[in-house]
N, C-alpha and C positions, 0 to 999 in steps of 0.2 A: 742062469744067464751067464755065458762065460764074462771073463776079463774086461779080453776087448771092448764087450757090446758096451760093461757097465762105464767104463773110460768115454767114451763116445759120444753115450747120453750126456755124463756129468759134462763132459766139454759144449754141450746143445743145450742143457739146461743153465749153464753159467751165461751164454749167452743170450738165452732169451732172457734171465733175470735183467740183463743188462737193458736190453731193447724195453724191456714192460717197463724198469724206473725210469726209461726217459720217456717212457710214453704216456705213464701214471701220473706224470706232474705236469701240470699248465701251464710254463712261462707266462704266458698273457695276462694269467693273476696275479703277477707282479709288475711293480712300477722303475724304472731304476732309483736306486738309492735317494737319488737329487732328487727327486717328487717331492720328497715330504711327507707330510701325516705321521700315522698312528701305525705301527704294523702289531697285530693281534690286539687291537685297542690297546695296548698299552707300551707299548716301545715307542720311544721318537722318530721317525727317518729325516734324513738330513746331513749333511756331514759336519756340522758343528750347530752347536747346541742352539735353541730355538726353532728346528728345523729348516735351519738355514745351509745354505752352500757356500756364503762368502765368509772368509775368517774372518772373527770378531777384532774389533781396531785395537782394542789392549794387548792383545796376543801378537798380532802383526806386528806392532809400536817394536814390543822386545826382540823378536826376530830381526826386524830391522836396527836395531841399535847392536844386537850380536855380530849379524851380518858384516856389519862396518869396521868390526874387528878383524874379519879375515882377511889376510896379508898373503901372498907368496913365501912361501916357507923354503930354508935348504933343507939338507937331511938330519941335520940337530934340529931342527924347527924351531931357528931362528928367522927373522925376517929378511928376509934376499928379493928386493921387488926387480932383481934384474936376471939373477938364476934362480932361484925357488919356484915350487910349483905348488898350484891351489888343485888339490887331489878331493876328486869324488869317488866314493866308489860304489859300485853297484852291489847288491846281496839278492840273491833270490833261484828260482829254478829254472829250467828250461823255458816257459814262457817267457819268462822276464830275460833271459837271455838272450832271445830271440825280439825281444821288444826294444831291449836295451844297444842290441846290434846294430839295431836298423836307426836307433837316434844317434849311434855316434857315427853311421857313415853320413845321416844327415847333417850333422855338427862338422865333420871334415867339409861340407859345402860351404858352410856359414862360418866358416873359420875366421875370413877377415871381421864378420863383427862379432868374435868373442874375446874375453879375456885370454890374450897372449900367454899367461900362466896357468891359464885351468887347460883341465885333462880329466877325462872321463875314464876309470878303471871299471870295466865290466868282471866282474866276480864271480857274476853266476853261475851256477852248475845245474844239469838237468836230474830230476829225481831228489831235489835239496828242499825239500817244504818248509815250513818252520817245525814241525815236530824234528826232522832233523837238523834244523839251523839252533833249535833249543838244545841240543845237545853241546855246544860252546866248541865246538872242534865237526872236523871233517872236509869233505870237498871244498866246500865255498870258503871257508876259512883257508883251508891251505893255497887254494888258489890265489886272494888276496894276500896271501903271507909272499909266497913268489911270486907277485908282481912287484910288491914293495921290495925288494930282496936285489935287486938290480941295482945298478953304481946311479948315485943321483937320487933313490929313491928312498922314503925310510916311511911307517906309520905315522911318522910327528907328521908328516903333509896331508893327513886327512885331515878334511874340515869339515865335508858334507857327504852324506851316505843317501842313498838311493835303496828304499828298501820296497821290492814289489812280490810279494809272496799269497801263500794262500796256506791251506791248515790240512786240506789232504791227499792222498794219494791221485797219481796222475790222469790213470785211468779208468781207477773205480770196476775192474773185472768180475769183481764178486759180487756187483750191483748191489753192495752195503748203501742200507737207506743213510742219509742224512744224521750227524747226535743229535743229540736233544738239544732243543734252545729254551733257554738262554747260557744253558751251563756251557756248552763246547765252543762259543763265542766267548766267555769271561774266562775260559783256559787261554784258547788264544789270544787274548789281551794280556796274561801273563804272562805266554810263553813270549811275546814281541816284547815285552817290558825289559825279561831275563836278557832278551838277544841283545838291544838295545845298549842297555848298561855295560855287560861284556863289550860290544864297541867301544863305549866311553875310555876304559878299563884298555881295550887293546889298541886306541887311537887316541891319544892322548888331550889333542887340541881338535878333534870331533867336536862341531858346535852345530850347527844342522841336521836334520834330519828330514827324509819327503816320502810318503807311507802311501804305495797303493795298492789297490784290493786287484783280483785276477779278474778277467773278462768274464763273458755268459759260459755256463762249462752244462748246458743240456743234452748233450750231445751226450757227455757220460755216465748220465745220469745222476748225477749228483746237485740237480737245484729241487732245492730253494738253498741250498746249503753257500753253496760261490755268495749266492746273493746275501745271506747274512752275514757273509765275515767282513761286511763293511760295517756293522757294530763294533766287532772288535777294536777297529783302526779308529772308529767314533768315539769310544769311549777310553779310548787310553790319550786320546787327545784331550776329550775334555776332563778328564784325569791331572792331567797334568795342567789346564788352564785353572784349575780351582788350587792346583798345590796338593795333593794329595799327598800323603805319604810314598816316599821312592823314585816320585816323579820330578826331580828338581833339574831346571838345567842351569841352573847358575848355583855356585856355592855359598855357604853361608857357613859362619860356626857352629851352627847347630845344624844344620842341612847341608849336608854335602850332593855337589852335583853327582844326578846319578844317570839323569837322559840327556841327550840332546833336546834342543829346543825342536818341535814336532810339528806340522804341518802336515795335510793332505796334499797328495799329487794331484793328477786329473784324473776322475771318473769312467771308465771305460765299457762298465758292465752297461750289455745290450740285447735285451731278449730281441729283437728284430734280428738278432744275427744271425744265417741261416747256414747250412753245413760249407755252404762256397767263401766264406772267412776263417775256417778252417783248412790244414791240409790230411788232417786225421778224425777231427771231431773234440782237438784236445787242445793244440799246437796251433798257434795263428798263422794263418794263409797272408799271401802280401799285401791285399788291400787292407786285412784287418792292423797290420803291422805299420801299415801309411796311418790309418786312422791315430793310433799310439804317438807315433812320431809327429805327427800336427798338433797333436792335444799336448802335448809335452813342451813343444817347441814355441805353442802360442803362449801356453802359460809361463811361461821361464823369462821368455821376455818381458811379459805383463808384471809378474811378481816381484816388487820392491826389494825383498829378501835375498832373489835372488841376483838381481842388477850389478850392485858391486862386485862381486867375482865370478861372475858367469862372461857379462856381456863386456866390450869392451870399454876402456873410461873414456 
């Protein structure tokens, strides 16, 4: 068989691998996250523990009493409530870039009832997962380094990060099955720990944090896999509501702070969503990009945590 032919097939058989893993798995057997129950009799679902979706009042309490401390920062990151600014910033990959785009042009709407000092720094970079955001350097970081790099700007004004990522490649071409669970979910709970603390570490006054999982990704074959890395983001929250070891956001003589204090964003995974919430099968199309920005926009306002330096006093 010459060359060519054999080049041609392998390019016809990589794609039908791809087409069979989105074909081979049943969304419908899954429930989104928020359900509840048991996944494999023995996991929780839920995004905080009891298989609950509301954060628990003790968690919340600290959040809110952290919350209260963030001020309008200058670029020493001292308190300037008339020039300083209350900096968030975003991390994550082209999704999230594309998601996160579309809530700041909505926040430019809603300007008049925001905090006059907050400012939304989008970071994102596309092809940036967290297996590469584990690595403590690259695009997304450099990106966020020359944002802050500007007159007026410095890292002491970050207080809150926006972190919307996922754990593997974009498109999944080689139609690789899904790892194994539970192990490829408790890496990705360290690798976001790793990332985490490196914030701490490269944002000094970092005291927030808001953690959300990617959309339905069937399209490239890769569910049930999207659909579990909302353990990861579950268990490194309830990680931290027990005190685990590594997880501290406040310091102690014996414990030094090592995360921000951690929160869930809003849930967005949705088997109902069909290739027209797409503009590829990968990348959210505009109405799935409206749906982001409502969920984001209703909770922000709702959230206690967030009130003081989000919305306006």
């Amino acid at each position: 068989m010459r060359a060519e032919t054999l080049v041609a097939l392998a390019v016809v058989l990589t794609a039908a691998q791809v087409v069979w893993a989105a074909e081979a798995f049943d969304p419908s057997t899954l429930k989104p996250f928020t359900a509840g129950g048991m996944y494999l009799d023995k996991f929780e679902v839920g995004l905080y523990p009891g298989g609950k979706n509301e954060i628990p009042e003790a968690h919340q309490k600290q959040g809110v009493r952290i919350a209260a401390q963030i001020k309008p920062l200058n670029a020493a990151g001292e308190v300037d409530e008339r020039e300083g600014r209350i900096l968030a910033l975003v991390f994550g990959h082209s999704n999230c870039s594309m998601y996160f785009s579309a809530l700041q042009a909505a926040l430019r709407e809603h300007a008049a009832e925001l905090h006059p000092r907050f400012e939304l720094l989008n970071a994102a970079v596309g092809g940036q997962q967290m297996p590469q955001l584990r690595q403590l350097k690259g695009p997304v970081w450099d990106r966020a380094a020359k944002m802050l790099e500007r007159p007026g700007y410095s890292p002491k004004q970050v207080q809150v990060l926006f972190l919307h990522t996922t754990w593997h490649g974009a498109g999944n071409r080689g139609g690789m099955p899904p790892g194994p669970f539970p192990e490829t979910m408790q890496q990705m709970q360290r690798d976001m720990a790793a990332v985490l603390e490196h914030c701490v570490k490269t944002y000094p006054n970092l005291r927030l944090a808001y953690l959300t999982a990617d959309g339905f990704r069937h399209f490239t074959g890769f569910e049930p896999h999207v659909w579990r890395e909302a353990f990861a983001f579950k268990w490194l929250i309830e990680a931290q509501m027990k005190g685990e070891e590594g997880t501290a956001f406040e310091g102690k003589p014996d414990k030094p702070r090592r995360l921000p204090w951690l929160q869930w964003g809003p849930y967005i995974w949705d088997n109902t969503w069909d290739k027209g919430y797409f503009t590829d099968g990968v990348h959210p199309a505009p109405k799935a990009r409206d749906i982001f920005v409502r969920k984001y926009w209703d909770f922000l306002k709702a959230d206690p945590v967030a009130r003081p330096w989000f919305l306006k006093p």
